[in-house]
Residue frames as qw, qx, qy, qz and C-alpha x, y, z in Angstrom:
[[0.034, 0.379, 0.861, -0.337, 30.64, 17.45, 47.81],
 [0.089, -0.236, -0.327, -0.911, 27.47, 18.96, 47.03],
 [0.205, 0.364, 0.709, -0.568, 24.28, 19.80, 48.79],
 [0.085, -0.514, -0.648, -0.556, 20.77, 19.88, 47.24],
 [0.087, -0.384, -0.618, 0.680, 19.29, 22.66, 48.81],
 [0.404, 0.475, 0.028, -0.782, 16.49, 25.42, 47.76],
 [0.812, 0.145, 0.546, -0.147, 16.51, 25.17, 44.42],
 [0.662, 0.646, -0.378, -0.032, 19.37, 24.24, 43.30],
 [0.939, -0.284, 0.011, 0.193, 22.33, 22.31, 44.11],
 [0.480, 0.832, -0.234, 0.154, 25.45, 23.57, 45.38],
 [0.887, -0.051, -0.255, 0.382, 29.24, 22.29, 45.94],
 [0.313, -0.890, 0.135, -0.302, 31.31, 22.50, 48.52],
 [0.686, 0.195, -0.617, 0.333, 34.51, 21.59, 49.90],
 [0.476, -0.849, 0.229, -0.029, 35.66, 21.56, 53.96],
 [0.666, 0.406, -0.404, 0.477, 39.02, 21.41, 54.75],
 [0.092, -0.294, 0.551, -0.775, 40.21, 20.90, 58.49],
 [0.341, -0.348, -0.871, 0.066, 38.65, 18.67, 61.34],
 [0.336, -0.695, -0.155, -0.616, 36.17, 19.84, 63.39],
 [0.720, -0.624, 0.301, 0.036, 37.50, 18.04, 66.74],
 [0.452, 0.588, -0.605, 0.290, 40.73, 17.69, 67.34],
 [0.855, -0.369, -0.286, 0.228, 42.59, 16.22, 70.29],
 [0.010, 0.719, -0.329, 0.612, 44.42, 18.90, 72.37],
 [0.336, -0.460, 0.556, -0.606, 45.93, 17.51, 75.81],
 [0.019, 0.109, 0.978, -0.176, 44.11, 14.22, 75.77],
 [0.210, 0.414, 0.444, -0.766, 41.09, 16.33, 75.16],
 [0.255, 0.616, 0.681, 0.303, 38.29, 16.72, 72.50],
 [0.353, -0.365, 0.108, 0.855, 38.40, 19.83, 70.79],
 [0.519, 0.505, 0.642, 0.253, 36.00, 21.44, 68.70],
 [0.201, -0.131, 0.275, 0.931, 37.21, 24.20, 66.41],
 [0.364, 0.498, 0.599, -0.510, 34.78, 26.46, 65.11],
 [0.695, 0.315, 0.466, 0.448, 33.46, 26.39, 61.46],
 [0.051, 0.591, -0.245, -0.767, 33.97, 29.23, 58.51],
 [0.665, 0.595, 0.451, 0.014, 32.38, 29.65, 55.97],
 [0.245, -0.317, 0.413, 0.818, 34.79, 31.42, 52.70],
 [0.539, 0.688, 0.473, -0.107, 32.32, 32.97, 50.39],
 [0.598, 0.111, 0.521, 0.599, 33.91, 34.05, 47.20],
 [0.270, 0.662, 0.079, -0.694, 33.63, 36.90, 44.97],
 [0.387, 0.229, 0.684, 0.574, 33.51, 37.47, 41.53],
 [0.887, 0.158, 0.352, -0.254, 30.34, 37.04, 40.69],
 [0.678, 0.650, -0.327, -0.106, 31.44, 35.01, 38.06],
 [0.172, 0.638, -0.732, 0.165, 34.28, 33.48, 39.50],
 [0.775, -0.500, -0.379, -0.077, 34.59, 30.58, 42.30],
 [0.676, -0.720, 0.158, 0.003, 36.09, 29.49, 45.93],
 [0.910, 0.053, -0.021, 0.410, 39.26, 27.96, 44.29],
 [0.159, 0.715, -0.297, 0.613, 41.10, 31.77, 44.37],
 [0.445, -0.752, 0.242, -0.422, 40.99, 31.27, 48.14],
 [0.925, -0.205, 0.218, 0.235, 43.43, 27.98, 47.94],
 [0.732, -0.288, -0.509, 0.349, 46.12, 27.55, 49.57],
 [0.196, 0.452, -0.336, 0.803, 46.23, 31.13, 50.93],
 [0.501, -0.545, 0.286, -0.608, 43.75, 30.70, 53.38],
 [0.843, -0.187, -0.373, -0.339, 44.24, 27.02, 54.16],
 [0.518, -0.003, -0.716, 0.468, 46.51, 27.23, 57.30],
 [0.448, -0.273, 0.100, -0.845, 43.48, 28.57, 58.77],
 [0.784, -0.104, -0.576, -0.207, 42.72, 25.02, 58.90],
 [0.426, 0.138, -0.737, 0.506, 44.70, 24.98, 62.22],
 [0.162, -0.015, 0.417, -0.894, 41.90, 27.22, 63.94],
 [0.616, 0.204, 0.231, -0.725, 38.84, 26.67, 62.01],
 [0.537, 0.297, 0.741, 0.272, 37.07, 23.93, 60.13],
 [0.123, 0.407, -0.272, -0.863, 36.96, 25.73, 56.43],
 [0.492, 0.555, 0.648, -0.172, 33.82, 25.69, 54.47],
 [0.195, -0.295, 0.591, 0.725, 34.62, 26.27, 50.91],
 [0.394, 0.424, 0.810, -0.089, 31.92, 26.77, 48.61],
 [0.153, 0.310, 0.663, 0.664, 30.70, 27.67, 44.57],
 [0.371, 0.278, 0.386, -0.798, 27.69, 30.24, 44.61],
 [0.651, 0.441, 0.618, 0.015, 24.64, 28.99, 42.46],
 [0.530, 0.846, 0.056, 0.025, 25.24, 29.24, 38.49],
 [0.309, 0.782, -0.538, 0.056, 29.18, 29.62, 39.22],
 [0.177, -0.547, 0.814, -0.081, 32.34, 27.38, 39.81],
 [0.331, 0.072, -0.925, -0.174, 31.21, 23.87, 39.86],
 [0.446, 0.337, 0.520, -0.645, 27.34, 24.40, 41.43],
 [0.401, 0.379, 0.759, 0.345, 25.05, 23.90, 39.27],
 [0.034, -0.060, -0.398, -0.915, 23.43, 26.13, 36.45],
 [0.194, 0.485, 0.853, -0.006, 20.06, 27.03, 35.75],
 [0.140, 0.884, 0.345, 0.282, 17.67, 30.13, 35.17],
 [0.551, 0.102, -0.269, 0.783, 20.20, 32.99, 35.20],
 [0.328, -0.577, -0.114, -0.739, 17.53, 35.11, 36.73],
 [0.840, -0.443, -0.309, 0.049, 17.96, 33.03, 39.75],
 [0.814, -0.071, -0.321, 0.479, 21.39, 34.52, 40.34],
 [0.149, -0.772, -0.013, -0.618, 21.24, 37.56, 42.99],
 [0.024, -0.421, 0.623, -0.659, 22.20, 38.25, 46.04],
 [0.621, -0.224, 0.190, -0.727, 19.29, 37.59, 47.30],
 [0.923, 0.112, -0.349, -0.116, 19.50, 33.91, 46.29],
 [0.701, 0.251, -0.558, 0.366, 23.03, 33.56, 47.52],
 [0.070, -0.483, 0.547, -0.680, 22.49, 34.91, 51.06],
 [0.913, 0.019, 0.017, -0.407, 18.98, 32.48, 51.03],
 [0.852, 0.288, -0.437, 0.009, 21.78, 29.72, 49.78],
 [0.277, 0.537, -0.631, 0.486, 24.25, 30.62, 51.93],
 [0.534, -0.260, 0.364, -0.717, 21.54, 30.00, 55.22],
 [0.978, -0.003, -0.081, -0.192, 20.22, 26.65, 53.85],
 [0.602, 0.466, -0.587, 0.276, 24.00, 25.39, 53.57],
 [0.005, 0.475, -0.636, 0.609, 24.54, 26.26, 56.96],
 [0.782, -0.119, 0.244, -0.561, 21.12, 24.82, 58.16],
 [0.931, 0.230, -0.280, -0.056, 22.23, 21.35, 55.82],
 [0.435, 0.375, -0.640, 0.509, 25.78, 21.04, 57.24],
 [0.735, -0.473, -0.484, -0.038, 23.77, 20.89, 60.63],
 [0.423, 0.204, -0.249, 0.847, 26.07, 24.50, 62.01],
 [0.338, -0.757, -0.409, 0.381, 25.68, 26.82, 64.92],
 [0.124, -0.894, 0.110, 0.416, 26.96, 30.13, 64.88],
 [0.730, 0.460, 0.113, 0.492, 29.77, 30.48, 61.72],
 [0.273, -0.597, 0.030, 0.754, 32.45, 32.78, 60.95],
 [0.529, 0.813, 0.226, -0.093, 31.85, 34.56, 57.79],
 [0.196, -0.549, 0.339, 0.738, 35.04, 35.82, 55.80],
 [0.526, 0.735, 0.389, -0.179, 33.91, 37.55, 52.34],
 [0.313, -0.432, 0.333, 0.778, 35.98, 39.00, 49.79],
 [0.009, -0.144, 0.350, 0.926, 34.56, 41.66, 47.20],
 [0.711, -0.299, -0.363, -0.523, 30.94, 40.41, 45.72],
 [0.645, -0.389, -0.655, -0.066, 31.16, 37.76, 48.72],
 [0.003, 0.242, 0.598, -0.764, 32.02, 40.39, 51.51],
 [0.284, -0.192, -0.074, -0.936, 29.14, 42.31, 49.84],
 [0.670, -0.096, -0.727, -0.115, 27.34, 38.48, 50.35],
 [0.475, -0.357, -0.747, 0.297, 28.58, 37.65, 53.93],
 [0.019, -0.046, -0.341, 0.939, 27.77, 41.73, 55.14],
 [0.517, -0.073, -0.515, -0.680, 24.34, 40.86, 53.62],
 [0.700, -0.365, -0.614, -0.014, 23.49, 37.72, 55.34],
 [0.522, -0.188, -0.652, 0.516, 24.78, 39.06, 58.62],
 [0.395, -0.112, -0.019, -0.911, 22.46, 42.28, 58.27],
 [0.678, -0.219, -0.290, -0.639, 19.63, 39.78, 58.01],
 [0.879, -0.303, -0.338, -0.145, 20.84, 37.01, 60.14],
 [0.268, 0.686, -0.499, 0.456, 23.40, 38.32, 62.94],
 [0.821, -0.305, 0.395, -0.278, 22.21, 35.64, 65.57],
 [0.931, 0.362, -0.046, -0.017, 24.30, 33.28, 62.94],
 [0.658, 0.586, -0.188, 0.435, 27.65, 34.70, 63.05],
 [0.526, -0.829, -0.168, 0.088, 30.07, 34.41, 65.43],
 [0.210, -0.629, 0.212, 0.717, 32.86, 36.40, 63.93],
 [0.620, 0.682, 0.339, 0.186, 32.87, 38.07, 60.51],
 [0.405, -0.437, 0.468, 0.652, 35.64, 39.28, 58.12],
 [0.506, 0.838, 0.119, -0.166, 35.27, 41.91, 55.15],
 [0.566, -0.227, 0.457, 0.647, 38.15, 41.59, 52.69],
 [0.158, -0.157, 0.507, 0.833, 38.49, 44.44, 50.11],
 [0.015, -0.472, -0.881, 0.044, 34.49, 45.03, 49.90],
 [0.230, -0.121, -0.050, -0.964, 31.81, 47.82, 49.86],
 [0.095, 0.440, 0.797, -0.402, 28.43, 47.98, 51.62],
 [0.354, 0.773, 0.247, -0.465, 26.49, 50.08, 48.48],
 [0.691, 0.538, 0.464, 0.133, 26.21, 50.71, 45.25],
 [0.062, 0.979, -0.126, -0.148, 28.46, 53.76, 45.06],
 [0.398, -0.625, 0.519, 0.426, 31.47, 52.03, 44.60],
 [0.612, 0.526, 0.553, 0.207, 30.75, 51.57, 40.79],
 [0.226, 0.957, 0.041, 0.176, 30.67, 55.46, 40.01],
 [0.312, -0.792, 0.508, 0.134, 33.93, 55.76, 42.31],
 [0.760, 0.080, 0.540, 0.352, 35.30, 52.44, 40.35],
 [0.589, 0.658, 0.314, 0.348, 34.89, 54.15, 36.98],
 [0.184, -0.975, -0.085, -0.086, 36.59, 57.27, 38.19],
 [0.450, -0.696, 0.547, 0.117, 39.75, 55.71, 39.41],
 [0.756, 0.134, 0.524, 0.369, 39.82, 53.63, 36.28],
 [0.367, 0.908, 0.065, 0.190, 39.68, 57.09, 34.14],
 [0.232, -0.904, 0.337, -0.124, 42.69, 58.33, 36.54],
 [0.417, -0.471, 0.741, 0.234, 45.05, 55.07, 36.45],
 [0.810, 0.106, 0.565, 0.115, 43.95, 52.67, 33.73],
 [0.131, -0.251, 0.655, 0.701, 45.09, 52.34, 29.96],
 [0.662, 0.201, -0.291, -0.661, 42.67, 52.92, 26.80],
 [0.603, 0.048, -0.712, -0.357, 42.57, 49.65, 26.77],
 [0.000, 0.218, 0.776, -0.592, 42.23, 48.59, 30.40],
 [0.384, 0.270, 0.259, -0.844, 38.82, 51.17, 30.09],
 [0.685, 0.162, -0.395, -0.590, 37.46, 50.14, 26.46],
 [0.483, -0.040, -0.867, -0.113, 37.69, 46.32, 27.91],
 [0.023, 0.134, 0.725, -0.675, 36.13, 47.22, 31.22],
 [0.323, 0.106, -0.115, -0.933, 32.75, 48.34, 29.40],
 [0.512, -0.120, -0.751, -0.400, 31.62, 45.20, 29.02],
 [0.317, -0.447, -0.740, 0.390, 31.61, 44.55, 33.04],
 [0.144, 0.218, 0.291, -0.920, 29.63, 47.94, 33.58],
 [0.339, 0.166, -0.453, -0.808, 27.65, 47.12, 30.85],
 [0.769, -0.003, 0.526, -0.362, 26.85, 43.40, 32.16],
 [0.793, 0.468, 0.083, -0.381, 27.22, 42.08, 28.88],
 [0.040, -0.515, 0.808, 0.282, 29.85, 39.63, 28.15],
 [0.723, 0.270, -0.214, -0.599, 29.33, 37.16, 25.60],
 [0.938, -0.068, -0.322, -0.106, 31.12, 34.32, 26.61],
 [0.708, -0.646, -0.019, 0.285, 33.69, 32.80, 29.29],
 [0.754, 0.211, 0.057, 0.620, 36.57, 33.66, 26.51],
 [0.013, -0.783, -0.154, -0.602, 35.83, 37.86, 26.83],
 [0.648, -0.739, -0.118, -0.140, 35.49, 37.26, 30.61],
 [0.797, -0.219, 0.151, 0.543, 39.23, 35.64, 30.87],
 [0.468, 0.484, 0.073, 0.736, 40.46, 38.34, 28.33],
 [0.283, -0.847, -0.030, -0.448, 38.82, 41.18, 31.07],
 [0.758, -0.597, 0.215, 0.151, 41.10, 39.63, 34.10],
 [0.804, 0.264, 0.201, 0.494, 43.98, 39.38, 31.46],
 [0.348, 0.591, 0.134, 0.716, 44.09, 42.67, 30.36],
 [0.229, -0.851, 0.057, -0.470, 43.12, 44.25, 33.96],
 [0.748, -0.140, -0.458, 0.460, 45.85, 41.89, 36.07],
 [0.489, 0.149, -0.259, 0.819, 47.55, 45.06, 36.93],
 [0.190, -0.520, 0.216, -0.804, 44.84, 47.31, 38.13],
 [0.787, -0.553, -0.254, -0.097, 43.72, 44.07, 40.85],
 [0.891, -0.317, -0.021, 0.323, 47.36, 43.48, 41.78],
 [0.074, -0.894, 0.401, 0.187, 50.37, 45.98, 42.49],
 [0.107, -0.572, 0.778, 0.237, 52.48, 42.87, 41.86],
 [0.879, 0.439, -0.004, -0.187, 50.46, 41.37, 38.83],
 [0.205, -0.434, 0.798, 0.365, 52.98, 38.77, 37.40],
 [0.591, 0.276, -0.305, -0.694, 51.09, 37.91, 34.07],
 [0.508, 0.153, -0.843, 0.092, 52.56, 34.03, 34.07],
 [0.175, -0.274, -0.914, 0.243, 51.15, 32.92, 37.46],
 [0.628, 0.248, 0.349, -0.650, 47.99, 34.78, 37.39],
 [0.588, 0.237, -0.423, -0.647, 47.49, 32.97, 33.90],
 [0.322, 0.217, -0.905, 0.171, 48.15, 29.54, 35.63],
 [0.183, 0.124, 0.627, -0.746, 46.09, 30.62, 38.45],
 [0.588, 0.294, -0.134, -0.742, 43.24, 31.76, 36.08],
 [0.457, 0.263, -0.803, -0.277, 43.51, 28.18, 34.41],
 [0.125, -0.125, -0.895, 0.409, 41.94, 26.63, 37.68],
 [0.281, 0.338, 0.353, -0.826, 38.78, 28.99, 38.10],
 [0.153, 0.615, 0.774, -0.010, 35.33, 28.20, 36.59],
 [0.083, 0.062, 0.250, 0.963, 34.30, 31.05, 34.64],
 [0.212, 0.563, 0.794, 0.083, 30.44, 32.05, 34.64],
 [0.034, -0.158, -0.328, -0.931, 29.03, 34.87, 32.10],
 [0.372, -0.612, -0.634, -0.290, 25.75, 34.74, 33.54],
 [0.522, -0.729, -0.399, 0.193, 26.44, 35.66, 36.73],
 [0.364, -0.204, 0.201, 0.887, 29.13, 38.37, 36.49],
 [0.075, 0.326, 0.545, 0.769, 26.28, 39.88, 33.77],
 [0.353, -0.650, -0.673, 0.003, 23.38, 39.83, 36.12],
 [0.523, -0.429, -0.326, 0.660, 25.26, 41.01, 38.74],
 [0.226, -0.347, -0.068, 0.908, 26.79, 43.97, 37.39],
 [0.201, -0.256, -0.539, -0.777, 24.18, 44.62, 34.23],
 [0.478, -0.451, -0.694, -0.294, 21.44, 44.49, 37.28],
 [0.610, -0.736, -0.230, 0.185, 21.00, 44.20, 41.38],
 [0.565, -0.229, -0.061, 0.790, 24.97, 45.50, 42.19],
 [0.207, 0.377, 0.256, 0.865, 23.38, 48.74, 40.83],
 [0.369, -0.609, -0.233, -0.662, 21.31, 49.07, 43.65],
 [0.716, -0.171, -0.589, 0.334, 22.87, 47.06, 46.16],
 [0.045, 0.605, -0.232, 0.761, 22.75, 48.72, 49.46],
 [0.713, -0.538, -0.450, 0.022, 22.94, 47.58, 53.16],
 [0.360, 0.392, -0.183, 0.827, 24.77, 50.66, 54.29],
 [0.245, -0.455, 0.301, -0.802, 22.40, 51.85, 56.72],
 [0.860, -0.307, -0.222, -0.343, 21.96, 48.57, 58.04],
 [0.643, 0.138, -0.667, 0.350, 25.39, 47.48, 59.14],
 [0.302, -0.253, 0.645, -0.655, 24.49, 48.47, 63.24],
 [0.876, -0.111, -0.070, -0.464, 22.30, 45.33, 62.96],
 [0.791, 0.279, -0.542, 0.041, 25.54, 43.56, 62.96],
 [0.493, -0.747, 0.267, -0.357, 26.65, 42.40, 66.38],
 [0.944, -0.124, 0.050, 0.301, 29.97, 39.68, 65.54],
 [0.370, -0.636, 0.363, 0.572, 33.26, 40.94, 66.13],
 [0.554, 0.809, 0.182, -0.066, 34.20, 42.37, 62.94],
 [0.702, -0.106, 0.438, 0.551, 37.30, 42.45, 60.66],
 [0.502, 0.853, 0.063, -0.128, 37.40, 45.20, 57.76],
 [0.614, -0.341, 0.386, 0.598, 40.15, 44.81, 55.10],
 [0.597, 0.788, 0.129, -0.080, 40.87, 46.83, 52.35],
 [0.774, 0.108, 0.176, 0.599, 43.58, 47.66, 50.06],
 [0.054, -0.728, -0.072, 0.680, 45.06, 51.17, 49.88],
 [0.098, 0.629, -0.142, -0.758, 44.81, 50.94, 46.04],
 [0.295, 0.312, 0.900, 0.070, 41.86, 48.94, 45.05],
 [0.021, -0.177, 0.305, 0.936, 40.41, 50.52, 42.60],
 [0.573, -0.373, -0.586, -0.435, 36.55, 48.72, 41.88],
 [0.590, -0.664, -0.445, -0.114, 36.39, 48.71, 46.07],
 [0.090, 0.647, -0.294, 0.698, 38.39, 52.03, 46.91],
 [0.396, 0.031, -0.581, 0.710, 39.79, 51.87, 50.29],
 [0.070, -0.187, 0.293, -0.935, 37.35, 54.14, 51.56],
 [0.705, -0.180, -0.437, -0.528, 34.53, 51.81, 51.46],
 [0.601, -0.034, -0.701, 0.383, 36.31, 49.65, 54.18],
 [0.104, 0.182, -0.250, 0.945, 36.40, 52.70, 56.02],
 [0.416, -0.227, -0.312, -0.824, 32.54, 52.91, 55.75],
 [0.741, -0.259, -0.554, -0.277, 31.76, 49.59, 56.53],
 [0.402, -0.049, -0.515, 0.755, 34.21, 50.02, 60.09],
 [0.172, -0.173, 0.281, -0.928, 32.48, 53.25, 60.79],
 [0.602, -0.109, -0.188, -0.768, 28.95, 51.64, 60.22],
 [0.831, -0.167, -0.526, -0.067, 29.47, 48.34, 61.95],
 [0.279, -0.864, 0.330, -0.256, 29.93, 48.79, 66.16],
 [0.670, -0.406, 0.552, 0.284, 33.76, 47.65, 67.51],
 [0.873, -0.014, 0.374, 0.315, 34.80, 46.67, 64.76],
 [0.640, -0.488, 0.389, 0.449, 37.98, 46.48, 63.70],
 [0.561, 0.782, -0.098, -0.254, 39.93, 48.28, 60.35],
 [0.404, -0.606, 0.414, 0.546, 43.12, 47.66, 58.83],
 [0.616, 0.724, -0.215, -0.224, 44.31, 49.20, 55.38],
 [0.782, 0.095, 0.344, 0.511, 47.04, 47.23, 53.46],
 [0.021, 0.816, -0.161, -0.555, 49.12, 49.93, 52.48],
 [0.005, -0.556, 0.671, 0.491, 50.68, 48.00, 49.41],
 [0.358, 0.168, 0.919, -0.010, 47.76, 46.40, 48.13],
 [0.190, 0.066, -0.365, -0.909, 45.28, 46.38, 45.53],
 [0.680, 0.005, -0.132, -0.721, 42.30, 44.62, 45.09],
 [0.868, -0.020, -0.461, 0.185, 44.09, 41.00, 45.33],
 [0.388, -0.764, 0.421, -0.298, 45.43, 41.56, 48.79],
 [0.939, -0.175, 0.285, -0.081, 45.87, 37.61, 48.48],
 [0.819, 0.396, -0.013, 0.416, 48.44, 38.03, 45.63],
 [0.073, 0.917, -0.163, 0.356, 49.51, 41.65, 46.87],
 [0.207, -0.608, 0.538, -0.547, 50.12, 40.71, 50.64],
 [0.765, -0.256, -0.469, -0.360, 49.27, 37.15, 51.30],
 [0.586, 0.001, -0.694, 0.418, 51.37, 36.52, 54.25],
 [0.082, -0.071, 0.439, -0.892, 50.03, 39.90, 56.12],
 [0.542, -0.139, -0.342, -0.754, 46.89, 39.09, 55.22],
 [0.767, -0.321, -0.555, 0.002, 46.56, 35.68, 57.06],
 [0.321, -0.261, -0.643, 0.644, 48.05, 36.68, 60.05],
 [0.323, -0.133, -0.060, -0.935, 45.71, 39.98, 60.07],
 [0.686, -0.094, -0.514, -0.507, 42.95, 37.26, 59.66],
 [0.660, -0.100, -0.700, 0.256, 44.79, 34.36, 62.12],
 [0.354, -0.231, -0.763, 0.489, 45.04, 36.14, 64.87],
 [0.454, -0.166, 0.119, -0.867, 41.76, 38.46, 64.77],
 [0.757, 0.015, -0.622, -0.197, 40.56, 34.70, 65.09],
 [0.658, -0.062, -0.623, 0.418, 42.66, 33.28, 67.36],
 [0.036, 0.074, -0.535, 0.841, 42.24, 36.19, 69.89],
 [0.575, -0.155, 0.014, -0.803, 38.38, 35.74, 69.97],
 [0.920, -0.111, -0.337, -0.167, 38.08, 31.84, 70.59]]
């Protein structure tokens, strides 16, 4: 499905009714939005680990502009700032009250964004493996000097640099760094996995060759006021473990838990702790 909104036009999937029948009763489940990370990537990484969430919430799946299967246009269009603006009109088109938010990496940095500027929207929110500032770049490069291979580093320059040249460079950078996202990288079904995902070089370039260098809603996160989720991984290396930490201390109540045997993919690392972590910080608030 797609929505024309601002200006541009982007797709979305839901999965999961919004009423159910419980008891002879009308039920209405509340929605979620899944905002993706990358940049550069899309929403399909977040199928089928999050989709017996469907039992609790209606799931709102959905492409930022310029990636996955949105549309394209001026790649100067693609910034946070756009996608937190997109993310608001979506919610305003789909004709939604209150949302949950769950984010993971660029899209916690996304849903911790929108819920700084709009925290009358959200009526629970969930960081996955995220950072609330530009600092985790300088700490990224650091912990890639200390674990990665020459060749892990010389292929990582291009994402510090912003400057990949096409989607083929982009796939070789997730190829060749499988192992620092995922303690239990298995080359064969990430490549399968990879084989499903919309690639965009534009936005992945912007991103990191641009705004993510200045990104910073760190001394804004007491504006948030929805129960709160923080996940990280204890040995994510581009959104060190201690950034979770940050965003917990800086957001009130709410709620931490490290993954002790995770990396950056917590979804490949741990996917079964992960959803329940998720299901029933849910399920105890509704």
């Amino acid at each position: 499905m797609r929505a024309k909104i601002r200006d541009t036009e982007i797709f979305f999937d839901v999965e999961g009714s919004a009423l159910v029948v419980e008891d002879d009763k009308l039920h209405s489940k509340p929605v979620a939005f899944l905002i993706h990370g990358g940049p550069g990537a899309d929403h399909t990484g977040y199928k089928p680990t999050y989709s017996p969430l469907s039992q609790h919430l209606q799931l709102v799946y959905f492409d930022h502009r310029g990636q996955g299967r949105s549309a394209r246009g001026n790649k100067e269009t693609y910034t946070l700032e756009n996608n937190i603006e997109d993310m608001e009109a979506l919610r305003q088109y789909l004709g939604l009250d209150k949302i949950v938010a769950l984010g993971t990496s660029y899209g916690g940095m996304v849903a911790l964004s929108y819920a700084v500027r709009y925290p009358e929207n959200i009526s629970q929110l969930i960081i996955v493996a995220s950072t609330a500032s530009y600092r985790f770049l300088a700490r990224a490069k650091q912990i890639l000097a200390e674990r990665g291979t020459p060749e892990q580093i010389a292929v990582t320059q291009r994402l510090w640099d912003g400057n990949f040249e096409n989607e083929q460079q982009l796939q070789e950078y997730f190829t060749v760094m499988g192992s620092m996202y995922s303690r239990n990288h298995d080359p064969e079904k990430a490549a399968k996995n990879w084989e499903r995902v919309i690639l965009s070089v534009d936005a992945i370039n912007v991103a990191f060759g641009g705004f993510l260098r200045t990104y910073d809603v760190l001394d804004k996160l007491h504006l948030i006021t929805a129960p709160t989720l923080v996940i990280g991984g204890r040995h994510d290396w581009i959104c060190a473990p201690e950034f979770s930490v940050e965003i917990a201390q800086g957001i009130p109540e709410a709620k931490l838990q490290i993954f002790e045997n995770s990396g950056h993919s917590i979804r490949a690392d741990e996917p079964d702790a992960l959803l329940n972590a998720v299901a029933n910080f849910i399920v105890g608030r509704f």
